[in-house]
Gaussian input, Z-matrix of N, CA and C with variables (Angstrom, degrees):
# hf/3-21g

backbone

0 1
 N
 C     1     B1
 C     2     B2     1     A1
 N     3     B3     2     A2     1     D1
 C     4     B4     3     A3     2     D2
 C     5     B5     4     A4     3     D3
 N     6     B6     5     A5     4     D4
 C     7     B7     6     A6     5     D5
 C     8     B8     7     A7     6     D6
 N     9     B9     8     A8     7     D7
 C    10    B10     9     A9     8     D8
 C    11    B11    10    A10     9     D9
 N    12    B12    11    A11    10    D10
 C    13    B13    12    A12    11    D11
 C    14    B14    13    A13    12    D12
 N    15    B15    14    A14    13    D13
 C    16    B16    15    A15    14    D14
 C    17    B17    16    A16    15    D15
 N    18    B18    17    A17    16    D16
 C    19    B19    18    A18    17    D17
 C    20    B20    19    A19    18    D18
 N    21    B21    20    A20    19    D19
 C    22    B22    21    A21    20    D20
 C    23    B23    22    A22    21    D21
 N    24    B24    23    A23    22    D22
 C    25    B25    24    A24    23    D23
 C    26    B26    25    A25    24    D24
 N    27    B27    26    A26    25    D25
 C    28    B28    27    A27    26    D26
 C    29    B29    28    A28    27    D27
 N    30    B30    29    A29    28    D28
 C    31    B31    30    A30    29    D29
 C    32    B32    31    A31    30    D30
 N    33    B33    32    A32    31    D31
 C    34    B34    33    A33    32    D32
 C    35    B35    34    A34    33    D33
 N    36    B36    35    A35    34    D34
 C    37    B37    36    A36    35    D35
 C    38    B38    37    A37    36    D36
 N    39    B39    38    A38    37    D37
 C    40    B40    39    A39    38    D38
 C    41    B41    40    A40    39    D39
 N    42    B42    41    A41    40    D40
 C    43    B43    42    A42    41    D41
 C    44    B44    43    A43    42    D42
 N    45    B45    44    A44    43    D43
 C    46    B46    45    A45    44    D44
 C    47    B47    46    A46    45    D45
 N    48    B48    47    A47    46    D46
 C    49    B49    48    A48    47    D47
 C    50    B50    49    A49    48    D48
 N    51    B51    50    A50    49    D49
 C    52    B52    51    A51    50    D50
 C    53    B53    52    A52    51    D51
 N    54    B54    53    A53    52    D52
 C    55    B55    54    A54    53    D53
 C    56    B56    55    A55    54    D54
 N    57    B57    56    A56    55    D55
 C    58    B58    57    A57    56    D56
 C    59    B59    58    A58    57    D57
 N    60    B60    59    A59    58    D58
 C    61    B61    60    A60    59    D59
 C    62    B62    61    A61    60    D60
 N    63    B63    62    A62    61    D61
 C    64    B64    63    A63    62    D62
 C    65    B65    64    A64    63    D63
 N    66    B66    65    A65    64    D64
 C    67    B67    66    A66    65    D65
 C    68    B68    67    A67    66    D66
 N    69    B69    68    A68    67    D67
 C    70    B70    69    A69    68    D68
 C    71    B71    70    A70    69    D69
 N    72    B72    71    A71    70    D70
 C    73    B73    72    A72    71    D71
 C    74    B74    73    A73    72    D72
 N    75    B75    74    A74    73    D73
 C    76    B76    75    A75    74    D74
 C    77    B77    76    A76    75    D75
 N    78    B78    77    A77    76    D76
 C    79    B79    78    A78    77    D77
 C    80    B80    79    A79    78    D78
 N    81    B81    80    A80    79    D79
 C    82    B82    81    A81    80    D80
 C    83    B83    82    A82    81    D81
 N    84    B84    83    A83    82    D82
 C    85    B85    84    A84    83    D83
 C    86    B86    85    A85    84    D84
 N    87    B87    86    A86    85    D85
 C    88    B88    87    A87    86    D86
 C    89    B89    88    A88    87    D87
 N    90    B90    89    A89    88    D88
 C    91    B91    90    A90    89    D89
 C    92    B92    91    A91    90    D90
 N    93    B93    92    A92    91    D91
 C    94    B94    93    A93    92    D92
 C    95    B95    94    A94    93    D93
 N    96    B96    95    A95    94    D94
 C    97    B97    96    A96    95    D95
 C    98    B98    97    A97    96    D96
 N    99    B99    98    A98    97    D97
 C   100   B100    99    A99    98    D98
 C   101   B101   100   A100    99    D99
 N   102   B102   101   A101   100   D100
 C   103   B103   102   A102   101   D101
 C   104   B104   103   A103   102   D102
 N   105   B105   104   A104   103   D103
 C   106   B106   105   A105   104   D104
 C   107   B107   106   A106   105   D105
 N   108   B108   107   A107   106   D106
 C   109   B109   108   A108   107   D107
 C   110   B110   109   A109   108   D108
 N   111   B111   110   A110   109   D109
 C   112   B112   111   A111   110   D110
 C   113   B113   112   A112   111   D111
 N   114   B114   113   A113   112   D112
 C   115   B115   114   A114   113   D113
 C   116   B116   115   A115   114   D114
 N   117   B117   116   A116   115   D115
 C   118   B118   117   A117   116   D116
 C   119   B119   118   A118   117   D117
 N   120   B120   119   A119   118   D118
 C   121   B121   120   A120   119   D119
 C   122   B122   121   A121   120   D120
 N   123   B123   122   A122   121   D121
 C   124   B124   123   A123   122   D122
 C   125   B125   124   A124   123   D123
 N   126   B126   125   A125   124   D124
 C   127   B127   126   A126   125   D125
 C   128   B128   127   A127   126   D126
 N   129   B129   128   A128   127   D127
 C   130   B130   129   A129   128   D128
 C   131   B131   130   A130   129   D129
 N   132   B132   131   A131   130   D130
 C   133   B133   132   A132   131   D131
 C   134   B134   133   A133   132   D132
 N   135   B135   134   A134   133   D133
 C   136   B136   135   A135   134   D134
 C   137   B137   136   A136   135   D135
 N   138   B138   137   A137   136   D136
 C   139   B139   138   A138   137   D137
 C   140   B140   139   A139   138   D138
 N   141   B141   140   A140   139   D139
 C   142   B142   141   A141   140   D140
 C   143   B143   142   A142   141   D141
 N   144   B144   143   A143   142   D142
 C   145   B145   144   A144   143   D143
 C   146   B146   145   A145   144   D144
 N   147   B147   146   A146   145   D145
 C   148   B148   147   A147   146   D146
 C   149   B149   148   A148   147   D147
 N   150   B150   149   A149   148   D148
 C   151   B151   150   A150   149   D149
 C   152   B152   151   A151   150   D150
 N   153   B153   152   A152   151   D151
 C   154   B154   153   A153   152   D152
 C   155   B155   154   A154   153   D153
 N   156   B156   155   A155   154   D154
 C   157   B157   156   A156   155   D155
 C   158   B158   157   A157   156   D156
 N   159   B159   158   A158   157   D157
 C   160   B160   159   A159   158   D158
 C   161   B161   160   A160   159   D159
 N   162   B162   161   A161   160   D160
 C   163   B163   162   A162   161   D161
 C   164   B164   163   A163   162   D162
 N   165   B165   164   A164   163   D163
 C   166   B166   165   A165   164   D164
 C   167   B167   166   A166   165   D165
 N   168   B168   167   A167   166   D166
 C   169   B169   168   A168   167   D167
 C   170   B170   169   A169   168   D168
 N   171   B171   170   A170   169   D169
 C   172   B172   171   A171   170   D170
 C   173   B173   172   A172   171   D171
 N   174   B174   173   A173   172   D172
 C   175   B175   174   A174   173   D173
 C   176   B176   175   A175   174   D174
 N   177   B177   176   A176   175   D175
 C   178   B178   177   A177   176   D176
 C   179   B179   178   A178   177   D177
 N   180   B180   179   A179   178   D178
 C   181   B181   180   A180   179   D179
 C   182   B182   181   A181   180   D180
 N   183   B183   182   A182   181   D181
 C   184   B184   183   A183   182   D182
 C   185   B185   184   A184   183   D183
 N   186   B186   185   A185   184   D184
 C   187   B187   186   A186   185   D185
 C   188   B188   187   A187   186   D186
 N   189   B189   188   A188   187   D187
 C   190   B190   189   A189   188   D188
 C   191   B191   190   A190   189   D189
 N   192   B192   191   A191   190   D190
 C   193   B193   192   A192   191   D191
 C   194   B194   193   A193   192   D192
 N   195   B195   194   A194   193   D193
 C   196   B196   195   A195   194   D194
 C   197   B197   196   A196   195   D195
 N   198   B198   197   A197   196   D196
 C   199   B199   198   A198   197   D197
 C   200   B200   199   A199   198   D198
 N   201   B201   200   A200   199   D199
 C   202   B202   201   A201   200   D200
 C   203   B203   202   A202   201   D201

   B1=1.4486
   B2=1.5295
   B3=1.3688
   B4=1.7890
   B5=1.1594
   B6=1.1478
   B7=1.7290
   B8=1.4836
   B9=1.1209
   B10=1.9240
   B11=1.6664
   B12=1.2314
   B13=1.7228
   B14=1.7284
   B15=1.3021
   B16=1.4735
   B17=1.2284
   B18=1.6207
   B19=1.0244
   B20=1.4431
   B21=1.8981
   B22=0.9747
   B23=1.5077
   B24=1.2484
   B25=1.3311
   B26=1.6771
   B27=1.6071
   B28=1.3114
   B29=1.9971
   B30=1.2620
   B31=1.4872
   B32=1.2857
   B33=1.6998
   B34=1.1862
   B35=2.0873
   B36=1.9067
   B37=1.0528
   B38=1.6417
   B39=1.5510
   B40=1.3632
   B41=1.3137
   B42=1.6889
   B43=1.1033
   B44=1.5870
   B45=0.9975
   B46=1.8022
   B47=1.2685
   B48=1.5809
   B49=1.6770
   B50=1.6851
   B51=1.3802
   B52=1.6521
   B53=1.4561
   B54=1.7539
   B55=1.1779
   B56=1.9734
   B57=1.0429
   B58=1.4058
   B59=1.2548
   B60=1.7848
   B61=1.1782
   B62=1.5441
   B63=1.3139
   B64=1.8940
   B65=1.1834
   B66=2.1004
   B67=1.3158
   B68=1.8004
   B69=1.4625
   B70=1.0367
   B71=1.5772
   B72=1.5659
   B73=1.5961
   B74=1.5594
   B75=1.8397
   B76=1.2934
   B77=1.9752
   B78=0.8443
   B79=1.6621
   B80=2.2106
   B81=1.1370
   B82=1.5879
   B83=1.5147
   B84=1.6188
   B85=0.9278
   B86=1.6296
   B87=1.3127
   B88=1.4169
   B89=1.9800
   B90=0.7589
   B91=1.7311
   B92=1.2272
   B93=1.1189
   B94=1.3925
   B95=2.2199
   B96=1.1935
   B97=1.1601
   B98=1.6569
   B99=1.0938
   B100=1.7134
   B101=1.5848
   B102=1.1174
   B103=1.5953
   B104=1.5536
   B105=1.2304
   B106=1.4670
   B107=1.4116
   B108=1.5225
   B109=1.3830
   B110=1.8935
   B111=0.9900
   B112=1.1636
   B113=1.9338
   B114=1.1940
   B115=0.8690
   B116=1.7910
   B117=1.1206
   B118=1.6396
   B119=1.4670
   B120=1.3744
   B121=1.9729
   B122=0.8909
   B123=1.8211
   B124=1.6512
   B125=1.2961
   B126=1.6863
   B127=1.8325
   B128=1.5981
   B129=1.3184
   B130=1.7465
   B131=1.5865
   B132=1.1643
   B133=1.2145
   B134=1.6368
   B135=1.3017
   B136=1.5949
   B137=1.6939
   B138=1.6391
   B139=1.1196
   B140=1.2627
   B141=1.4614
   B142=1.8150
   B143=1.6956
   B144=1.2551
   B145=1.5738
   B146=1.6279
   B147=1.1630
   B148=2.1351
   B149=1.0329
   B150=1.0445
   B151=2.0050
   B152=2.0320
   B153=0.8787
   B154=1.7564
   B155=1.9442
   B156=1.7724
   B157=1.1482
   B158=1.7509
   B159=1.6032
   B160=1.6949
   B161=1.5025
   B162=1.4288
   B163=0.9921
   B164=1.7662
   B165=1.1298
   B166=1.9485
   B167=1.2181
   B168=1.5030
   B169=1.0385
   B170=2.3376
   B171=1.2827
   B172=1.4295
   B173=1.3926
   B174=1.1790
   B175=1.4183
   B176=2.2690
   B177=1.6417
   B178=1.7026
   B179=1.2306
   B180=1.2234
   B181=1.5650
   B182=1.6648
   B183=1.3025
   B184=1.7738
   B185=1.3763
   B186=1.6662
   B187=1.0634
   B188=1.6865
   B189=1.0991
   B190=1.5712
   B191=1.2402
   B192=0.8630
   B193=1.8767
   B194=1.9596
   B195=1.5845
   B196=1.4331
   B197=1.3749
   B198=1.7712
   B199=1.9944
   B200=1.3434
   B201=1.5309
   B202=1.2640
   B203=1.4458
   A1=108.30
   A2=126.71
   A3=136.51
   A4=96.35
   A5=98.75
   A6=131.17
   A7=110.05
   A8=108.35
   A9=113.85
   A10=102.17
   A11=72.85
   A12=99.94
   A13=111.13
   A14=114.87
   A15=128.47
   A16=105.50
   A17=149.09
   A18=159.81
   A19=100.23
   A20=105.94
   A21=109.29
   A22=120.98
   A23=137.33
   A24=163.94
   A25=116.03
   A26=105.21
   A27=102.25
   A28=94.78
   A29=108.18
   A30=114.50
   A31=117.67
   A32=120.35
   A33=102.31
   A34=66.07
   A35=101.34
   A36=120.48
   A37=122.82
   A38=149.71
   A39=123.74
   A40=101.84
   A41=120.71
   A42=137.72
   A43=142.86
   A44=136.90
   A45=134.10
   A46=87.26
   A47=121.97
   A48=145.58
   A49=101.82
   A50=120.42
   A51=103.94
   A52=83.51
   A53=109.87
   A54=146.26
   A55=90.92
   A56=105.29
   A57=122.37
   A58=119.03
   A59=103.74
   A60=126.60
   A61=109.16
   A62=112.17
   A63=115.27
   A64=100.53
   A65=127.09
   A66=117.18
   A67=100.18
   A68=120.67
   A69=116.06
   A70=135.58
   A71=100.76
   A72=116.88
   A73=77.58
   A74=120.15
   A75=118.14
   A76=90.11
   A77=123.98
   A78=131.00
   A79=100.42
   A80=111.17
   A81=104.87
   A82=107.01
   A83=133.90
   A84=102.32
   A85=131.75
   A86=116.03
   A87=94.32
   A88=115.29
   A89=105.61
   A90=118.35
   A91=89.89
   A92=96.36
   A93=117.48
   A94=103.55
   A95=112.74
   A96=132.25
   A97=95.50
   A98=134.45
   A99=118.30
   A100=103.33
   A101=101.73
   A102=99.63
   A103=137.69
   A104=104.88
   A105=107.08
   A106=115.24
   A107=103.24
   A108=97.36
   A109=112.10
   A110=112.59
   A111=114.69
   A112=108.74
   A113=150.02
   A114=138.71
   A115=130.88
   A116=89.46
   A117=95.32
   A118=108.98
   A119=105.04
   A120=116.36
   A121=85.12
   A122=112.65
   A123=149.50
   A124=89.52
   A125=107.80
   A126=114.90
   A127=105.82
   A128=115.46
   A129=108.16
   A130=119.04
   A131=162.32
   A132=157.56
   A133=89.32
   A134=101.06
   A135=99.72
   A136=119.86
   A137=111.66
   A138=133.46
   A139=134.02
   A140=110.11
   A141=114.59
   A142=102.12
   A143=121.56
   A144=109.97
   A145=115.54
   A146=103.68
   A147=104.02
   A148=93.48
   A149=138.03
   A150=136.19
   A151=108.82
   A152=104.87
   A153=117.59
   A154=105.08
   A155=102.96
   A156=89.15
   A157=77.52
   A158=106.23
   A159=112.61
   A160=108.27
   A161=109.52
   A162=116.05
   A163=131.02
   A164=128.50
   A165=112.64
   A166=106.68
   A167=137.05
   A168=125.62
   A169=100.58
   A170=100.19
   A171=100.95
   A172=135.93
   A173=112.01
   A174=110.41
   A175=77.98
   A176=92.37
   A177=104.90
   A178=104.67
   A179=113.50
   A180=126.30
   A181=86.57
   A182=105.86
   A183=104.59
   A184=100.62
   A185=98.85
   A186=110.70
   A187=110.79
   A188=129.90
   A189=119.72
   A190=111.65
   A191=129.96
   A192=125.95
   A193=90.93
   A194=103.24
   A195=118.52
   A196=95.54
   A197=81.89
   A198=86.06
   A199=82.83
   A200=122.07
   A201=157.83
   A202=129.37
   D1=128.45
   D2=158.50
   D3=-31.00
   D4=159.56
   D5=150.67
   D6=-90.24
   D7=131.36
   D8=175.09
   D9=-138.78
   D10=130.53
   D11=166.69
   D12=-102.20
   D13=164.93
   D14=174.85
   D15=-102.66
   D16=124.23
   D17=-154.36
   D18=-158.42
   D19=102.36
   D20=173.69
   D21=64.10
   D22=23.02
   D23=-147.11
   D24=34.54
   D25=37.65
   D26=-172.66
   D27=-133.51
   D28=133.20
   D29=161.57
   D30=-40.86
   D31=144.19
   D32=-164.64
   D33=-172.45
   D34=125.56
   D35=175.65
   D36=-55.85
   D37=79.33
   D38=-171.65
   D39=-59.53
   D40=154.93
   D41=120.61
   D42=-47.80
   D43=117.65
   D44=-164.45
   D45=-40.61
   D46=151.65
   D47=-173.64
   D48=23.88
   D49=45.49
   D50=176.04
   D51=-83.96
   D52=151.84
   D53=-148.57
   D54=-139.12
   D55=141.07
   D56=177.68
   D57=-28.46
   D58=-52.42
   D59=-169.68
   D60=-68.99
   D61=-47.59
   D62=175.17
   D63=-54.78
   D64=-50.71
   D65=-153.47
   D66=-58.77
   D67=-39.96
   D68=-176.86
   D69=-65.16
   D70=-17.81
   D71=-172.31
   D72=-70.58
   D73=-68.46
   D74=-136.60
   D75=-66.58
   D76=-35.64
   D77=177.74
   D78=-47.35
   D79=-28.14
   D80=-166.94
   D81=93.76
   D82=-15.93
   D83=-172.17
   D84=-112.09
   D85=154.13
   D86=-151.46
   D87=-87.99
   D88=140.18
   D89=-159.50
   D90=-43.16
   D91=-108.28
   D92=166.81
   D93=32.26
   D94=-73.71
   D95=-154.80
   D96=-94.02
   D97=-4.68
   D98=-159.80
   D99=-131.55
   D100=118.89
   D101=155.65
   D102=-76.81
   D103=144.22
   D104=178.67
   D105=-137.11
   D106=143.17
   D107=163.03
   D108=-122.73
   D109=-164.67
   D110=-153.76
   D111=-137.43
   D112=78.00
   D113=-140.15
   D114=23.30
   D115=48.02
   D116=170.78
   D117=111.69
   D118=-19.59
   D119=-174.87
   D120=-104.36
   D121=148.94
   D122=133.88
   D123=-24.32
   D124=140.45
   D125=142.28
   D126=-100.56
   D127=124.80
   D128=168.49
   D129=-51.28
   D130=144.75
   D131=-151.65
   D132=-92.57
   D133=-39.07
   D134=-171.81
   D135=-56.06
   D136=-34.15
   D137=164.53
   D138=-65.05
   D139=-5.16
   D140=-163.45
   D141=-85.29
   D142=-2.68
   D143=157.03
   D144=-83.48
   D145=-41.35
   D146=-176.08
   D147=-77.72
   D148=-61.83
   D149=-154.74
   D150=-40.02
   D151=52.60
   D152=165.09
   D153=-29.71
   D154=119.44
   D155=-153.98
   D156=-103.77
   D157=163.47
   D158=-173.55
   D159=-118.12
   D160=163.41
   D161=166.18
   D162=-34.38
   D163=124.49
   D164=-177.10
   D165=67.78
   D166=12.11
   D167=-178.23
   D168=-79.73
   D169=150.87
   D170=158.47
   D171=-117.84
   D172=128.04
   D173=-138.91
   D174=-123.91
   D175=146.95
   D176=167.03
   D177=-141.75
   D178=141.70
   D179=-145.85
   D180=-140.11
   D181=108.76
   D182=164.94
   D183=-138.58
   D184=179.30
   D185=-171.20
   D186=-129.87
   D187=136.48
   D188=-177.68
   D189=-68.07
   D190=144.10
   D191=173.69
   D192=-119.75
   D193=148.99
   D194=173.19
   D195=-120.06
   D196=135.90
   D197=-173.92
   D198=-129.94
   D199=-173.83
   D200=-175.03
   D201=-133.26

């Protein structure tokens, strides 16, 4: 059986050792710009390559918007 994570309250297949940073490549979005947290914790941006994401983990993936 996969590993699945919750992304954004939607199932979402892991890959063996996917790392924050892949979940986001394979997601489209670009690091750099998106916050995440990780079951309830901040991910540091600096961290989104090591941070090994787990099985049932819940993960929220946003993005900042600049308004006026």
């Amino acid at each position: 059986m996969s590993a699945v994570c919750i992304v954004n309250r939607k199932d979402h297949s892991l890959e063996e050792g996917e790392t924050v940073e892949r979940l986001l490549a394979r997601l489209g979005v670009e690091g750099g710009y998106a916050l995440v947290e990780r079951n309830g914790e901040p991910v540091e941006r600096s961290q989104y390559g090591e941070v090994e994401l787990r099985d049932g983990d819940r993960i929220v993936v946003a993005r900042p918007v600049a308004g006026g």
